[in-house]
N, C-alpha and C positions, 0 to 999 in steps of 0.2 A: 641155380638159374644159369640159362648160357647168358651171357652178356655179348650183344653180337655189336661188332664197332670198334671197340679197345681203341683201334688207333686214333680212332675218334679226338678221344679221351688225349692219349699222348699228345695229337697234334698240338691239344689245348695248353696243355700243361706246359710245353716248349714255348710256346707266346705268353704265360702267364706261372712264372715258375712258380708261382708261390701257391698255387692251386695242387699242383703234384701231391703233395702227403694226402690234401684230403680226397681227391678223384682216384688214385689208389685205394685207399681203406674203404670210400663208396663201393669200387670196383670188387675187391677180393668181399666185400661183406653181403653183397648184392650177388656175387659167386656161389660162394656158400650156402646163400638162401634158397626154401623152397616154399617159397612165395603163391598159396592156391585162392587171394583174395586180396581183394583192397587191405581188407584189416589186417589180415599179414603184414603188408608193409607200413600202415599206420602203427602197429606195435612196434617194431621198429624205429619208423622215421616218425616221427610224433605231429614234427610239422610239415612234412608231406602234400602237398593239396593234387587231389582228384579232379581233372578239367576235362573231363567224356573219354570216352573211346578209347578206355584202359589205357592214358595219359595220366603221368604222374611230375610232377615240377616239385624237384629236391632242393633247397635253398643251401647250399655251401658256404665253407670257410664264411658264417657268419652271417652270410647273407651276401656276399660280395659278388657268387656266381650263383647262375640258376642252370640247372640239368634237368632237361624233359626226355621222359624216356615213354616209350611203349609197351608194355607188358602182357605176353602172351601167357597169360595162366597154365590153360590146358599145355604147352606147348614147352613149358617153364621156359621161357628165353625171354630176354629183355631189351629190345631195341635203342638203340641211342637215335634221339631225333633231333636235339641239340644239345649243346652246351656255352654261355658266354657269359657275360656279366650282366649285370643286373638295368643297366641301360639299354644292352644288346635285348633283354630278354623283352623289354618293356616292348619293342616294334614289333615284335612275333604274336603269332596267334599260336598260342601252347595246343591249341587243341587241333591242329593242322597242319604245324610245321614239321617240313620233312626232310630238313638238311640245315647244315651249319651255314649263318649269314654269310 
């Protein structure tokens, strides 16, 4: 998958060092993937939840951060539509938000 954003990713990880190891190993695993279905990435990501509009919300480091992405199937690329903490996430609509708070 392309993963389109990355710095996204980094900017986070700069405000929240302790995120970095796991939004890398997200990142390169989510790379490597060729993800043609939701259940692709629920084999993978086990707890995963599906919120419409090929919207997916990956629960990190524990549960500490949440990562909504958008996933273009046919297209294999992966969009970053946010990433924050799990307080952050609670104010967003997963299934519409289009940029970092």
């Amino acid at each position: 998958m392309r993963v389109i954003a990355k710095p996204v990713l980094e900017a986070f990880w700069k405000r929240h060092p302790d995120s970095e190891q796991t939004l890398q190993s997200w990142h390169d695993e989510a790379k490597a993937a060729n993800w043609r279905s939701p259940q692709d990435i629920k084999d993978m990501y086990a707890h995963a939840s599906f919120v419409g509009g090929n919207r997916v919300v990956f629960n990190l480091r524990g549960n500490h951060y949440r990562l909504v992405v958008a996933v273009a199937y046919g297209f294999q690329a992966v969009y970053i539509k946010f990433i924050g903490t799990h307080a952050e996430y609670d104010r967003i609509d997963a299934a519409t938000v289009e940029h970092m708070p």
